[in-house]
N, C-alpha and C positions, 0 to 999 in steps of 0.2 A: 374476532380473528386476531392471534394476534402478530405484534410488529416483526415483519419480515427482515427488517435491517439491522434488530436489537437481536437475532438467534443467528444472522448470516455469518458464518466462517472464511473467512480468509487465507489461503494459500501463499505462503512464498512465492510462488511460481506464477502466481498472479501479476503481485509486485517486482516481481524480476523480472518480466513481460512490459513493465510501464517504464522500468528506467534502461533497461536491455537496450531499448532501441537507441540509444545516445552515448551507455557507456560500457556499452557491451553485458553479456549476461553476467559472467564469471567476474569483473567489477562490481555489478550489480548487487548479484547475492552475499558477495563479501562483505560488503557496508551494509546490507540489511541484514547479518546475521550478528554482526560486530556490534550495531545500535544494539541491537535486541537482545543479545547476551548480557549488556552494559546495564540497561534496561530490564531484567526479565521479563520479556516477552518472549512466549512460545514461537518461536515461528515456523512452526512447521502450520500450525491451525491457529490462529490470531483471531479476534474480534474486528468488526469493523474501526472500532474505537481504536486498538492500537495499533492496526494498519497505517492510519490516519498520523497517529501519533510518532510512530517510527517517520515517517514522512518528512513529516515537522521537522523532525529533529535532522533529517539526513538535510531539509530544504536550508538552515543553518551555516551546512557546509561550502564552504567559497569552491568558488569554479563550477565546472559543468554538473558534479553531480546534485548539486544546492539547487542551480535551474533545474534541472531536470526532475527533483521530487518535487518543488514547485509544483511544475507542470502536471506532473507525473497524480499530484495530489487530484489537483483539479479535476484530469481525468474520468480517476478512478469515481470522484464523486458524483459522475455527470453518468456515467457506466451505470452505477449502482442506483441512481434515481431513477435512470430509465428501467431497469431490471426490475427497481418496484414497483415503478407502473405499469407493467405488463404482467407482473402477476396478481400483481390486484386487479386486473380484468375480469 
């Protein structure tokens, strides 16, 4: 079977969902679209790899939004182990 983490797709609107709540959405998606352009990263559909990655780099940033991809990283990481262990049930 294989690795469900290594083919999962990631959504902007995932990530705008994880930092939305601290820096508002329309904040949010501006800086993740700004990295990602800077970066080429797709983000309309991203890998988990550069979801992670954009993160990073947004976490970088001083003031709220830097804590909040922090945070925001952790998260999602915690999100996505659990989602894989319930479908590898």
């Amino acid at each position: 079977m294989p690795d469900a983490s290594a083919t999962a797709r990631v959504e902007l609107e995932e990530l705008v969902a994880v930092l939305g709540a601290s820096i508002g959405d329309e904040k949010a998606r501006a800086a993740l679209v700004d990295i990602g352009l800077r970066k080429s990263v797709d983000t309309r559909a991203m890998s988990r790899e550069d979801a992670l990655g954009l993160l990073d780099l947004l976490a970088e940033t001083p003031g709220i939004i830097g804590v909040s991809s922090r945070f925001g990283r952790s998260r999602l990481m915690l999100k996505w182990a659990r989602d894989d262990l319930r479908s590898s049930r």
